[in-house]
N, CA, C, O and CB atoms as a CASP TS submission, in Angstrom:
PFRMAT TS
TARGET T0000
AUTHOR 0000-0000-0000
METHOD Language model
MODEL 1
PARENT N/A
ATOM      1  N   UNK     1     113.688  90.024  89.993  1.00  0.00           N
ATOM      2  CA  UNK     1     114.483  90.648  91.035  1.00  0.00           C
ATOM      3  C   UNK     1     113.622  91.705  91.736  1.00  0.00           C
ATOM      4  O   UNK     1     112.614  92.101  91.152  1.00  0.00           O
ATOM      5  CB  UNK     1     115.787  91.278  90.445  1.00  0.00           C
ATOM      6  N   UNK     2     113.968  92.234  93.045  1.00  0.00           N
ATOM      7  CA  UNK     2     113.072  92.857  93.465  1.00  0.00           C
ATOM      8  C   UNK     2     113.683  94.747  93.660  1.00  0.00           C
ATOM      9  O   UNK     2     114.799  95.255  93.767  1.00  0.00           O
ATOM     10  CB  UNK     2     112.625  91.938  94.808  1.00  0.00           C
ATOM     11  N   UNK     3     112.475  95.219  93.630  1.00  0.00           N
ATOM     12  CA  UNK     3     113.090  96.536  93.268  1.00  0.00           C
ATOM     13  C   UNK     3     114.060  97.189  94.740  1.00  0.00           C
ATOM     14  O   UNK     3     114.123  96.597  95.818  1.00  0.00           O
ATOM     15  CB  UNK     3     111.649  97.663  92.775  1.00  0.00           C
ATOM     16  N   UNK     4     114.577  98.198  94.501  1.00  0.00           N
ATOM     17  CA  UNK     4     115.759  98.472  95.237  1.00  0.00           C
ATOM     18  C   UNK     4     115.273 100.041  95.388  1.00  0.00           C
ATOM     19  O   UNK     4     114.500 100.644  94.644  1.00  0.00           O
ATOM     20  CB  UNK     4     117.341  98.091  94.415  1.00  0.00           C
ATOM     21  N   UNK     5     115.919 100.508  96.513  1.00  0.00           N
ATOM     22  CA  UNK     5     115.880 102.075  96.731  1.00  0.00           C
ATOM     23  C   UNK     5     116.638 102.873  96.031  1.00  0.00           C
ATOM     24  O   UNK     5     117.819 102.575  96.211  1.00  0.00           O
ATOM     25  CB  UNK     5     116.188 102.453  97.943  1.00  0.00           C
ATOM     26  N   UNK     6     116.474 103.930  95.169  1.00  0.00           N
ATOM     27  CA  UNK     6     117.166 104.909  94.776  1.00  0.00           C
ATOM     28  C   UNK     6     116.526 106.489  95.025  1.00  0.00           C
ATOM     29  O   UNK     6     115.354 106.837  94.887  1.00  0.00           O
ATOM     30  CB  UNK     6     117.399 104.565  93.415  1.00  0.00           C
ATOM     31  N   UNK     7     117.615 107.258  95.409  1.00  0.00           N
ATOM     32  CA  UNK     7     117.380 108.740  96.116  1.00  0.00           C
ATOM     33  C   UNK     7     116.705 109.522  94.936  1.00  0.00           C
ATOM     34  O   UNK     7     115.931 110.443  95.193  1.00  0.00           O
ATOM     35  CB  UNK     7     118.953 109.599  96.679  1.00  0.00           C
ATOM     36  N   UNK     8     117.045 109.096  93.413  1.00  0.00           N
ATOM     37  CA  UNK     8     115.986 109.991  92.181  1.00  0.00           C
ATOM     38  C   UNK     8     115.101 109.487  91.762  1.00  0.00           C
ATOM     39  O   UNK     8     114.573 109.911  90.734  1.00  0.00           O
ATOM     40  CB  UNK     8     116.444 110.395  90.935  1.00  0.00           C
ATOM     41  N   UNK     9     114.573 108.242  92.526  1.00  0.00           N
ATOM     42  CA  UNK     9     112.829 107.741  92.946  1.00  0.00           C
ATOM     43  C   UNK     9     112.082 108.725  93.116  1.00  0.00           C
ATOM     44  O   UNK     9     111.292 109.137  92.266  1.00  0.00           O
ATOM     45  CB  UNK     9     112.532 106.936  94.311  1.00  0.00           C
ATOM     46  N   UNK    10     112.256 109.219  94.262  1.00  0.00           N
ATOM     47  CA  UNK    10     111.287 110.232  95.035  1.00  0.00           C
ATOM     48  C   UNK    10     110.713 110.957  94.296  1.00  0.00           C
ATOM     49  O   UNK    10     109.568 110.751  93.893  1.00  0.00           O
ATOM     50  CB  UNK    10     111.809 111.091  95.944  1.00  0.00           C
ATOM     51  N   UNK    11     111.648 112.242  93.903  1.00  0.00           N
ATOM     52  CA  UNK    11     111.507 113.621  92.610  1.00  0.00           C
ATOM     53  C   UNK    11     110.510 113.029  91.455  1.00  0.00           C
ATOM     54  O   UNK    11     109.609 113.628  90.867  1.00  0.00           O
ATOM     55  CB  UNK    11     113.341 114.067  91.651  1.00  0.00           C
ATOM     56  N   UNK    12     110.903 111.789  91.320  1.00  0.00           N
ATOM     57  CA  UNK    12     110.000 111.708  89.619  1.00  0.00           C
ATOM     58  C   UNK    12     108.838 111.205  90.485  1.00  0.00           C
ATOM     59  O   UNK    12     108.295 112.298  90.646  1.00  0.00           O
ATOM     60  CB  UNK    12     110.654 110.327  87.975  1.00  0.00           C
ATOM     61  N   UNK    13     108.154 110.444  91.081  1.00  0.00           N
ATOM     62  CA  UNK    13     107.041 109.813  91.869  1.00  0.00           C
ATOM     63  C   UNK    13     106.641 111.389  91.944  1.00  0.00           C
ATOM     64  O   UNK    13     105.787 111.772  91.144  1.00  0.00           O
ATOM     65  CB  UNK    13     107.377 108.739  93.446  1.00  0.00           C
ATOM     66  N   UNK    14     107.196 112.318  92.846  1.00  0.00           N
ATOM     67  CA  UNK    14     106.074 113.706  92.683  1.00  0.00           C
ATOM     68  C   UNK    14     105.981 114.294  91.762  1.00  0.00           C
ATOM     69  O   UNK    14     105.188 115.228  91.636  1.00  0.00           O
ATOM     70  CB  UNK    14     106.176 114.771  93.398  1.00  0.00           C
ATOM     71  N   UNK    15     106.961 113.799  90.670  1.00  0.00           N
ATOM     72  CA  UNK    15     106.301 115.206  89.562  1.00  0.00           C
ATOM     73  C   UNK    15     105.576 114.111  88.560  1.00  0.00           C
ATOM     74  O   UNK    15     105.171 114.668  87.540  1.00  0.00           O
ATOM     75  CB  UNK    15     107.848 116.515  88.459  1.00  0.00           C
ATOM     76  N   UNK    16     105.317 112.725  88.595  1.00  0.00           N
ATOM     77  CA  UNK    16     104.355 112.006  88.092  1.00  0.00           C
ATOM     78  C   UNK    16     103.718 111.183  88.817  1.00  0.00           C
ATOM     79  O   UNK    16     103.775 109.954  88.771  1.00  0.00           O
ATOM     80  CB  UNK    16     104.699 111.450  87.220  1.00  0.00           C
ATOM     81  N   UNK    17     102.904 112.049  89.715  1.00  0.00           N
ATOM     82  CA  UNK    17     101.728 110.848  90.374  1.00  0.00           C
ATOM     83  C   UNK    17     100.850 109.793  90.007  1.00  0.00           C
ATOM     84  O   UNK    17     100.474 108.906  90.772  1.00  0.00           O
ATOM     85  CB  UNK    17     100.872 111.326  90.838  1.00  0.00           C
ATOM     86  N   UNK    18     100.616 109.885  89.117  1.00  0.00           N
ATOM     87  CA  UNK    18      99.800 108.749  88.373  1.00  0.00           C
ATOM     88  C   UNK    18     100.273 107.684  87.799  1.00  0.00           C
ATOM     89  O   UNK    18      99.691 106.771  87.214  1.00  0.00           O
ATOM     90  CB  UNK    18      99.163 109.158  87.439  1.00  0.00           C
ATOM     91  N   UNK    19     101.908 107.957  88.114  1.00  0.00           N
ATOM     92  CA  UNK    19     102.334 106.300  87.599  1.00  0.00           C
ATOM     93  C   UNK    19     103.518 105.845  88.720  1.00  0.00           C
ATOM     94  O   UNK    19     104.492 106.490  89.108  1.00  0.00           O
ATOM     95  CB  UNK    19     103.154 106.238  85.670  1.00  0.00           C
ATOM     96  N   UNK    20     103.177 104.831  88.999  1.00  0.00           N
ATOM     97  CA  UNK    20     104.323 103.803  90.321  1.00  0.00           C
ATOM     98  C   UNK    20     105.311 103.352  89.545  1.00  0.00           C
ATOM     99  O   UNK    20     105.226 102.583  88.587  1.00  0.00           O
ATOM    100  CB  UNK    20     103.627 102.183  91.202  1.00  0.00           C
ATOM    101  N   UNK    21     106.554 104.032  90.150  1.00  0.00           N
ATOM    102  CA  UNK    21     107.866 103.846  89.870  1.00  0.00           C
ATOM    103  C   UNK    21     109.106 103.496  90.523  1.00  0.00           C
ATOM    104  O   UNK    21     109.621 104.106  91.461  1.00  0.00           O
ATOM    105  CB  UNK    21     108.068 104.631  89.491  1.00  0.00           C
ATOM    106  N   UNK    22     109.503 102.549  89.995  1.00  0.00           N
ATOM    107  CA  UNK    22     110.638 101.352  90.844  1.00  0.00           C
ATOM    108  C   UNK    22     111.972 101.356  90.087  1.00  0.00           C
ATOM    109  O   UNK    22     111.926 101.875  88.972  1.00  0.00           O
ATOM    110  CB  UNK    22     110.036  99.509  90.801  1.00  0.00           C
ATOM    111  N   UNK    23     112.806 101.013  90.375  1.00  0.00           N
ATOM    112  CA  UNK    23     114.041 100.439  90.422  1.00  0.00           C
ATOM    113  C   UNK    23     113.977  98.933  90.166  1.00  0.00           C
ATOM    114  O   UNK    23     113.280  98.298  90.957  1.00  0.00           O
ATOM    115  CB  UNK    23     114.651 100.745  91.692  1.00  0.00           C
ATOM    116  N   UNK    24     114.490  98.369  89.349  1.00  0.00           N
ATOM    117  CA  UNK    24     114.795  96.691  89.231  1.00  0.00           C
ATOM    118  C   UNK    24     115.857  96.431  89.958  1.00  0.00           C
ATOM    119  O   UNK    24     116.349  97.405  90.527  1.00  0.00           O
ATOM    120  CB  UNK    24     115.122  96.081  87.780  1.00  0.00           C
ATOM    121  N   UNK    25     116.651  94.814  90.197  1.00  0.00           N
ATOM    122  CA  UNK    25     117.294  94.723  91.272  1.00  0.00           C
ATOM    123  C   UNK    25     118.395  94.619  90.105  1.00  0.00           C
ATOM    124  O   UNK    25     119.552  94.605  90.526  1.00  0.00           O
ATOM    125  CB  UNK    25     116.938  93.602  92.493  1.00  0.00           C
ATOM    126  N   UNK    26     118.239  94.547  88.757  1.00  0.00           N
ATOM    127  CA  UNK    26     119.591  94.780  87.341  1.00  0.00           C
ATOM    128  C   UNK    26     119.774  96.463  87.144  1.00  0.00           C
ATOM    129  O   UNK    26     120.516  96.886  86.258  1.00  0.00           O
ATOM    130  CB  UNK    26     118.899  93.999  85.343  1.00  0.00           C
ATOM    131  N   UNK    27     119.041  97.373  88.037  1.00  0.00           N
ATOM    132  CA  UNK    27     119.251  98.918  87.370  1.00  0.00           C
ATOM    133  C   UNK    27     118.042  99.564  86.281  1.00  0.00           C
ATOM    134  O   UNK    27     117.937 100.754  85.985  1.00  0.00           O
ATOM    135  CB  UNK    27     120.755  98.843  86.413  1.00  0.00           C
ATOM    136  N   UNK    28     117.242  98.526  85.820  1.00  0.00           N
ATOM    137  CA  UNK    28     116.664  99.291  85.275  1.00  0.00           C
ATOM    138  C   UNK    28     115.744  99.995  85.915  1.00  0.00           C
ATOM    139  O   UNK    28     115.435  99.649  87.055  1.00  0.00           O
ATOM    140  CB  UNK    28     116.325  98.837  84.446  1.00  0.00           C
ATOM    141  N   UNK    29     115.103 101.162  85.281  1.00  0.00           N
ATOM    142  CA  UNK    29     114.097 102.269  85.762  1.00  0.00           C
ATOM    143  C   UNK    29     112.585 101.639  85.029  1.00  0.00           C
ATOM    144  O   UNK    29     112.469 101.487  83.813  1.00  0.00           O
ATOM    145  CB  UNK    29     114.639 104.092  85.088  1.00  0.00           C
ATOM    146  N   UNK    30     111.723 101.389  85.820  1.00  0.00           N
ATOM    147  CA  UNK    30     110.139 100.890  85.624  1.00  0.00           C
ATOM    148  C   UNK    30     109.267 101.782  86.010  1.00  0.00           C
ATOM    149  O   UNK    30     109.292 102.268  87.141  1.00  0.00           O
ATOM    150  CB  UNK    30     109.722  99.669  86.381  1.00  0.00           C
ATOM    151  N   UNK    31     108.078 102.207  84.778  1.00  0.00           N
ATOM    152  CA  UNK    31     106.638 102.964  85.041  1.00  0.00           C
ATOM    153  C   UNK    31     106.022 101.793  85.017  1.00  0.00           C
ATOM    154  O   UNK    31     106.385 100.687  84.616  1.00  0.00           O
ATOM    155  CB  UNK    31     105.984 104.142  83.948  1.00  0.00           C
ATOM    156  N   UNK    32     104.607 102.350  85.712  1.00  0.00           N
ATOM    157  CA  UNK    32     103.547 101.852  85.405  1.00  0.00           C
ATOM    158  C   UNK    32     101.939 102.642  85.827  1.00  0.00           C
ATOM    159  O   UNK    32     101.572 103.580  86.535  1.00  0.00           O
ATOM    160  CB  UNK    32     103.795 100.595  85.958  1.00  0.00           C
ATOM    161  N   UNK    33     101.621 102.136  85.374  1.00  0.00           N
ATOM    162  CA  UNK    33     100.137 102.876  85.001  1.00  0.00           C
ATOM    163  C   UNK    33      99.200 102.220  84.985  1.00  0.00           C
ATOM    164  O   UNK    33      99.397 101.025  84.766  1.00  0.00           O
ATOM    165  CB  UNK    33      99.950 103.461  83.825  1.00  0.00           C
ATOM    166  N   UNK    34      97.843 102.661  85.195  1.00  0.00           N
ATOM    167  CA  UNK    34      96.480 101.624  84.890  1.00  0.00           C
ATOM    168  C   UNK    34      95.430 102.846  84.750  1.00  0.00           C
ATOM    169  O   UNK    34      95.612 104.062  84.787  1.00  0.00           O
ATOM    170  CB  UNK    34      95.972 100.299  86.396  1.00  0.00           C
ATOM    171  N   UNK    35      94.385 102.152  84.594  1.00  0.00           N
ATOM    172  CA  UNK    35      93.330 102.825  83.697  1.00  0.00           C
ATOM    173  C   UNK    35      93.628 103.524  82.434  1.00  0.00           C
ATOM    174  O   UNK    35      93.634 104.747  82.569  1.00  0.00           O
ATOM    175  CB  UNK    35      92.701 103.763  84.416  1.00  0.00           C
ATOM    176  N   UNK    36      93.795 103.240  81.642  1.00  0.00           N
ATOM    177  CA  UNK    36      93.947 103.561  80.635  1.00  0.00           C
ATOM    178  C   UNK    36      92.828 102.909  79.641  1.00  0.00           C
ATOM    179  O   UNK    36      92.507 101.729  79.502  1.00  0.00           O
ATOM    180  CB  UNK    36      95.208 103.352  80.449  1.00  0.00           C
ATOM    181  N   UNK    37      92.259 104.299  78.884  1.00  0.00           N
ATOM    182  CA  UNK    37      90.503 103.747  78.363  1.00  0.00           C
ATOM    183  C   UNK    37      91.035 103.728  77.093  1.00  0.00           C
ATOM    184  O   UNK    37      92.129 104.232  76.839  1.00  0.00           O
ATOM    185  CB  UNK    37      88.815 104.904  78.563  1.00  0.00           C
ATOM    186  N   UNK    38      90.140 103.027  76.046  1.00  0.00           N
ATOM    187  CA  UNK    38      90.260 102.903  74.419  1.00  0.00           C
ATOM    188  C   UNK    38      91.112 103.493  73.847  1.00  0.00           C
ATOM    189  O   UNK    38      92.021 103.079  73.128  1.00  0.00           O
ATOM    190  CB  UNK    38      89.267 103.283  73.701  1.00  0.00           C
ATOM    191  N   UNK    39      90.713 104.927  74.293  1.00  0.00           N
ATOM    192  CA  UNK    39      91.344 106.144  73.218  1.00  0.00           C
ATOM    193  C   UNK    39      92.708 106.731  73.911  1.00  0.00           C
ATOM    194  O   UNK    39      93.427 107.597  73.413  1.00  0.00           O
ATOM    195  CB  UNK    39      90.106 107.628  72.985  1.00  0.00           C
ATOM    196  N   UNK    40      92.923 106.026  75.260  1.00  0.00           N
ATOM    197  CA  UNK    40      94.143 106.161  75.450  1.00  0.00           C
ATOM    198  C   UNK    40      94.992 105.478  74.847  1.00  0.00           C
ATOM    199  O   UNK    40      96.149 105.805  74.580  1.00  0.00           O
ATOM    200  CB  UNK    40      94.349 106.084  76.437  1.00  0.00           C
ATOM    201  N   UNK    41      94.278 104.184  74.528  1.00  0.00           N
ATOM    202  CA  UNK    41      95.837 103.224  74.244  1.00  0.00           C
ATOM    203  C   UNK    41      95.579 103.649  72.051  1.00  0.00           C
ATOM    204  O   UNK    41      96.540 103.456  71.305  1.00  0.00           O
ATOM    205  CB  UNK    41      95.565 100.413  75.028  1.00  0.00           C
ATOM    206  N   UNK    42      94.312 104.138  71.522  1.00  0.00           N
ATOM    207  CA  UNK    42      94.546 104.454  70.107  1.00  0.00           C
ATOM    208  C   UNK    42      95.635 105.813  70.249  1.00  0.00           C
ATOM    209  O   UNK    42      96.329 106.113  69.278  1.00  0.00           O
ATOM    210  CB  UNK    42      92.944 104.815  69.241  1.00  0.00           C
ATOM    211  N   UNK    43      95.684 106.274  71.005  1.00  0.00           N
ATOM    212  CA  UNK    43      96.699 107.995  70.962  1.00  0.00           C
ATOM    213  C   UNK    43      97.555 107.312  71.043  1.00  0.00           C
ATOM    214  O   UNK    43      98.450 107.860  70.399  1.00  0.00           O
ATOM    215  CB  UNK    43      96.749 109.411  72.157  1.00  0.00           C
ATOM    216  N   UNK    44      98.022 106.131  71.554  1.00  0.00           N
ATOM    217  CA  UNK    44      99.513 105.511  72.140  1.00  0.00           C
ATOM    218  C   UNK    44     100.375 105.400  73.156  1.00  0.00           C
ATOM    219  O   UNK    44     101.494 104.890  73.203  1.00  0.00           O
ATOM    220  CB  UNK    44     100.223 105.808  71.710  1.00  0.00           C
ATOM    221  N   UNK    45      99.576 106.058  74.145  1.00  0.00           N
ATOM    222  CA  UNK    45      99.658 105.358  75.854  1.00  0.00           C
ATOM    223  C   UNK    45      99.780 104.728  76.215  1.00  0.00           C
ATOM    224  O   UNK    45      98.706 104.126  76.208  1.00  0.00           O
ATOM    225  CB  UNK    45      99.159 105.196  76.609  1.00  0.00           C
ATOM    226  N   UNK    46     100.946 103.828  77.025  1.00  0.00           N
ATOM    227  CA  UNK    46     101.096 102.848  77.185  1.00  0.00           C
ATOM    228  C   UNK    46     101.176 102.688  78.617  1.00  0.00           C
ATOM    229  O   UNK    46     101.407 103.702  79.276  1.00  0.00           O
ATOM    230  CB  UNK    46     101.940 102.495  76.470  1.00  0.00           C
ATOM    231  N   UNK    47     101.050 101.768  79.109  1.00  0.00           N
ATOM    232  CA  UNK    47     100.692 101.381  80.320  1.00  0.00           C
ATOM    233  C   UNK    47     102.148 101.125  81.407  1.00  0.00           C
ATOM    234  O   UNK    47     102.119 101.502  82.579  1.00  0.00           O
ATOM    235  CB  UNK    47      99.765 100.045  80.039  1.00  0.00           C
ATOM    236  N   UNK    48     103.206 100.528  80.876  1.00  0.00           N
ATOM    237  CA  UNK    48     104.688 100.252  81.068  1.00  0.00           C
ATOM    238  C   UNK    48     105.350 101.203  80.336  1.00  0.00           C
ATOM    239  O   UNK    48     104.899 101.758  79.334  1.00  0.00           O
ATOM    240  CB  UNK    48     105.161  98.874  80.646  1.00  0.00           C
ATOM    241  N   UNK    49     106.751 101.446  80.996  1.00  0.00           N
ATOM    242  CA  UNK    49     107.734 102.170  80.679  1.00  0.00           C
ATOM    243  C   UNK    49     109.054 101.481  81.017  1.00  0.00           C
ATOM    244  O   UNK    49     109.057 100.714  81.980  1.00  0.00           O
ATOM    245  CB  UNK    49     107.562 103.390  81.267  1.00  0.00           C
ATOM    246  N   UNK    50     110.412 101.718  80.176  1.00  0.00           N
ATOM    247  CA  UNK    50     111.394 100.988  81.121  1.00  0.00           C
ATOM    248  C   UNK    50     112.308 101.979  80.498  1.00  0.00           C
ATOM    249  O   UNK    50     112.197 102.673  79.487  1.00  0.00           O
ATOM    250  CB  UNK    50     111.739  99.177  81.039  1.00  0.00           C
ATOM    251  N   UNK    51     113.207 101.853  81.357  1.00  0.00           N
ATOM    252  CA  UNK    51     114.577 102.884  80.460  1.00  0.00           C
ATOM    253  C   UNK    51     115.990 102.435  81.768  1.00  0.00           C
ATOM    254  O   UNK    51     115.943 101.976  82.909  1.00  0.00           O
ATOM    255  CB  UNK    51     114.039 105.496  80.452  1.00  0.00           C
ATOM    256  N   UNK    52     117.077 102.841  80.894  1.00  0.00           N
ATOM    257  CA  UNK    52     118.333 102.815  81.747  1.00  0.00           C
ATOM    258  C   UNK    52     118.223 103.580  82.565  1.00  0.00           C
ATOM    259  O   UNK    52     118.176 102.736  83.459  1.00  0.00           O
ATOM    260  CB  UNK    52     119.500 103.039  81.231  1.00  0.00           C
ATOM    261  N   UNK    53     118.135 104.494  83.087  1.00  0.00           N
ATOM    262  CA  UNK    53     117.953 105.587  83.820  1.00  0.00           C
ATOM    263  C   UNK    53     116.702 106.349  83.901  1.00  0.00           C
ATOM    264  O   UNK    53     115.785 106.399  83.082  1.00  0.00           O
ATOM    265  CB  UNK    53     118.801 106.322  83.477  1.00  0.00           C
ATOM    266  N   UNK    54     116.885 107.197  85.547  1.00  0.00           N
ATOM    267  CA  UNK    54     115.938 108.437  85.560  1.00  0.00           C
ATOM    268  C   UNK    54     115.789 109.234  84.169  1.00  0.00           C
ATOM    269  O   UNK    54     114.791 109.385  83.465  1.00  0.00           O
ATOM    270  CB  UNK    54     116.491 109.478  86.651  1.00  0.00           C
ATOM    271  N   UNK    55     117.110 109.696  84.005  1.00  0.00           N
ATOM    272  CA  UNK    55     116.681 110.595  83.030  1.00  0.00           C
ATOM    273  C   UNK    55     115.764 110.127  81.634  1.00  0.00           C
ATOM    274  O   UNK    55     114.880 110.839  81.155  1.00  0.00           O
ATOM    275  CB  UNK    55     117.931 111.186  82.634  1.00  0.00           C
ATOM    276  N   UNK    56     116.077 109.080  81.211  1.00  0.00           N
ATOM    277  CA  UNK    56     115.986 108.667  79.843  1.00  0.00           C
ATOM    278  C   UNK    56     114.291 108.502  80.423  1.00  0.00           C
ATOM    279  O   UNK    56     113.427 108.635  79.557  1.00  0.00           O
ATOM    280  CB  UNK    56     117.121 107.139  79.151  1.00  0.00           C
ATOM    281  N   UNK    57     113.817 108.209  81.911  1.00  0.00           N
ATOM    282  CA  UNK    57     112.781 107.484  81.832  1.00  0.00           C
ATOM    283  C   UNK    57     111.785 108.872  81.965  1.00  0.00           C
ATOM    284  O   UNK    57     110.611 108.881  81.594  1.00  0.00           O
ATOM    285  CB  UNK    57     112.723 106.196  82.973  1.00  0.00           C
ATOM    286  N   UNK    58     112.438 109.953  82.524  1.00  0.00           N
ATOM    287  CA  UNK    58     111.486 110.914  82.654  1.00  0.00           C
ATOM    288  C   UNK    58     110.963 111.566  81.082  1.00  0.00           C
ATOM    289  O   UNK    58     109.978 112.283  80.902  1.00  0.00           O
ATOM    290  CB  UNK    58     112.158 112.017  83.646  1.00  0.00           C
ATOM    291  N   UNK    59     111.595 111.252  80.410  1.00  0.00           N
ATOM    292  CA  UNK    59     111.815 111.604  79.120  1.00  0.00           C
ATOM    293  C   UNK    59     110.298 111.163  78.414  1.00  0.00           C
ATOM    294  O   UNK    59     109.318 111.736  77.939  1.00  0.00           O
ATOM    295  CB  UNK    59     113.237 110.811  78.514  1.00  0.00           C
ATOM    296  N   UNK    60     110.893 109.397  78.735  1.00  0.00           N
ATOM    297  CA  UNK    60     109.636 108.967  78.131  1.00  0.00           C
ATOM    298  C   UNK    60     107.861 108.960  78.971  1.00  0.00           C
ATOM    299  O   UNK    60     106.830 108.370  78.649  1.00  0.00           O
ATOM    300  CB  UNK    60     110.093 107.485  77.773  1.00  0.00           C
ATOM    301  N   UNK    61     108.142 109.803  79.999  1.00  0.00           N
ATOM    302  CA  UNK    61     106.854 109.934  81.116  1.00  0.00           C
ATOM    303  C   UNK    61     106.616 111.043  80.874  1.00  0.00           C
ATOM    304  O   UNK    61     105.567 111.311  81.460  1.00  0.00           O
ATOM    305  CB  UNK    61     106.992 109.746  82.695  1.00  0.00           C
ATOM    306  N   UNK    62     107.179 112.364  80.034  1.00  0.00           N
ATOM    307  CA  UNK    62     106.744 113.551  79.839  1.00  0.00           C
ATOM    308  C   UNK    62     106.273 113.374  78.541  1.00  0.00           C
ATOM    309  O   UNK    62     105.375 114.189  78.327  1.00  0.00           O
ATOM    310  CB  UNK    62     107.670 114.597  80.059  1.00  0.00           C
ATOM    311  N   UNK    63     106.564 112.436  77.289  1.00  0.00           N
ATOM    312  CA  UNK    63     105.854 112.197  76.153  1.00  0.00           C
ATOM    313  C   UNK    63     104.697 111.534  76.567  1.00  0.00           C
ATOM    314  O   UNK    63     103.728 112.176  76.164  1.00  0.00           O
ATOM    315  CB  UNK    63     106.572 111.483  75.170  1.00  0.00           C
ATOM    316  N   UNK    64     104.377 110.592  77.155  1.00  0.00           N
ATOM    317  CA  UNK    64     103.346 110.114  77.982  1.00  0.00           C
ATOM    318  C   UNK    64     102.111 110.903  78.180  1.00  0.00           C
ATOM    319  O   UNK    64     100.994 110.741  77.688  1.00  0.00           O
ATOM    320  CB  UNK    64     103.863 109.893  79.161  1.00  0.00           C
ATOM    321  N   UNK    65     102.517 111.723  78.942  1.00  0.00           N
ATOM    322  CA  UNK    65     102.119 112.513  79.891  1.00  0.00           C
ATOM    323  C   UNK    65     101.241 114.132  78.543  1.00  0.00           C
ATOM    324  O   UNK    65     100.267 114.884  78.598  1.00  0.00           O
ATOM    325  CB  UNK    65     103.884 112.886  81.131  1.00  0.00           C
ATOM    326  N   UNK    66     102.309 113.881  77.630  1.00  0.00           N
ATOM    327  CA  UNK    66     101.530 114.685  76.700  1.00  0.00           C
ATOM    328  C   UNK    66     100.474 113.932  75.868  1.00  0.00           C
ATOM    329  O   UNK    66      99.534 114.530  75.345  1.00  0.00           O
ATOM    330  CB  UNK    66     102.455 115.354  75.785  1.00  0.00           C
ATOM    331  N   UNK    67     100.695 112.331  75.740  1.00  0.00           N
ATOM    332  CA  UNK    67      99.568 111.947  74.832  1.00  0.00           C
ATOM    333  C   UNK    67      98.236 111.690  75.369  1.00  0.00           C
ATOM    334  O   UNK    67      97.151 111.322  74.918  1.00  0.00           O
ATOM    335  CB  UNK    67      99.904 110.811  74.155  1.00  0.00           C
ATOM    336  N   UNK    68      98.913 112.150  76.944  1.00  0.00           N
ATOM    337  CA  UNK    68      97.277 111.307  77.642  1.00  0.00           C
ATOM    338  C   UNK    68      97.675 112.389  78.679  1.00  0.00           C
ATOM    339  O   UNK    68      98.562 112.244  79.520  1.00  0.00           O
ATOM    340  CB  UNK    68      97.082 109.094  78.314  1.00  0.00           C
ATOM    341  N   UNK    69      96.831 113.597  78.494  1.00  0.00           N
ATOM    342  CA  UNK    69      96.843 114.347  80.053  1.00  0.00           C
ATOM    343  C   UNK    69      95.675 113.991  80.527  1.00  0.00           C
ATOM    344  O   UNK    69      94.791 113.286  80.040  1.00  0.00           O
ATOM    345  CB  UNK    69      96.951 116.029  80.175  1.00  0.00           C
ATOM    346  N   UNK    70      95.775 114.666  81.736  1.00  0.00           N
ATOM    347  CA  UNK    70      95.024 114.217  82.848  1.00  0.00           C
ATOM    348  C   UNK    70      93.446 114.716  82.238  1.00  0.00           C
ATOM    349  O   UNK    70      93.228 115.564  81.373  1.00  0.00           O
ATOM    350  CB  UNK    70      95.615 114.983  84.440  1.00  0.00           C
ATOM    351  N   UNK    71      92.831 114.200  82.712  1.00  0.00           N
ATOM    352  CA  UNK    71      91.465 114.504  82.517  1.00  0.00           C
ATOM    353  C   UNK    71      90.963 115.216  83.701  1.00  0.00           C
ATOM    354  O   UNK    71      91.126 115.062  84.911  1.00  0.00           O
ATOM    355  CB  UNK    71      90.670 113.293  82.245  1.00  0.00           C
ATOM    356  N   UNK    72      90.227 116.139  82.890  1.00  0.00           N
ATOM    357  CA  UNK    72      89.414 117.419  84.828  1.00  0.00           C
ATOM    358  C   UNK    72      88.474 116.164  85.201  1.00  0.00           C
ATOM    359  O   UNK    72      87.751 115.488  84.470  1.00  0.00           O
ATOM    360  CB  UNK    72      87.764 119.709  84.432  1.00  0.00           C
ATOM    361  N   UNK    73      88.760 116.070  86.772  1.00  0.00           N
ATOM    362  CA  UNK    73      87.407 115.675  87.112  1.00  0.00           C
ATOM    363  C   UNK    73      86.155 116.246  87.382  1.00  0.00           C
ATOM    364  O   UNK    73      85.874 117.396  87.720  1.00  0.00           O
ATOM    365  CB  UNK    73      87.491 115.177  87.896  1.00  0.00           C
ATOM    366  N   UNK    74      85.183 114.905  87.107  1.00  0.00           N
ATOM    367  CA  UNK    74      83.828 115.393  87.053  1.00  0.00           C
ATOM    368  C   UNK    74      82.775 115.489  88.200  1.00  0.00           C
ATOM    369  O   UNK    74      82.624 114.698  89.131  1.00  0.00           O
ATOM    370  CB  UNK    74      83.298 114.679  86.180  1.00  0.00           C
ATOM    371  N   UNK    75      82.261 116.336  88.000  1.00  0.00           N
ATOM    372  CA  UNK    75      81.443 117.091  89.016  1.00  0.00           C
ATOM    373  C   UNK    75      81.739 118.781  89.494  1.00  0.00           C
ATOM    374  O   UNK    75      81.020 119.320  90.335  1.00  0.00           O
ATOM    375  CB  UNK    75      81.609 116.202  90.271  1.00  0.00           C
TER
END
């Protein structure tokens, strides 16, 4: 099914830029992510996310988000 517009899209897309987030055309809430190196996925980073809702999904994008922060860039 193809994803659908919802107004508490927006808010989570800015407070997690690094992962593209949709709506399914059944309701569910979808992350996703890429680059993710070795020792991201041994900490337990995962690349997909799904949940009933915003809330439940921000939930699991702020545990995320703690097992794999951002890295400073270099230079």
């Amino acid at each position: 099914m193809p994803a659908v517009p919802h107004p508490r899209r927006r808010p989570l897309s800015e407070e997690f830029p690094r992962w593209t987030l949709w709506v399914s055309g059944t309701g569910r809430w979808w992350a996703s992510r890429d680059t993710l190196t070795a020792a991201d996925v041994a900490a337990g980073c995962v690349a997909f996310l799904h949940a009933d809702g915003p809330d439940a999904l921000a939930v699991q994008l702020r545990a995320q988000e703690a097992l794999c922060p951002r890295q400073p860039s270099a230079g």
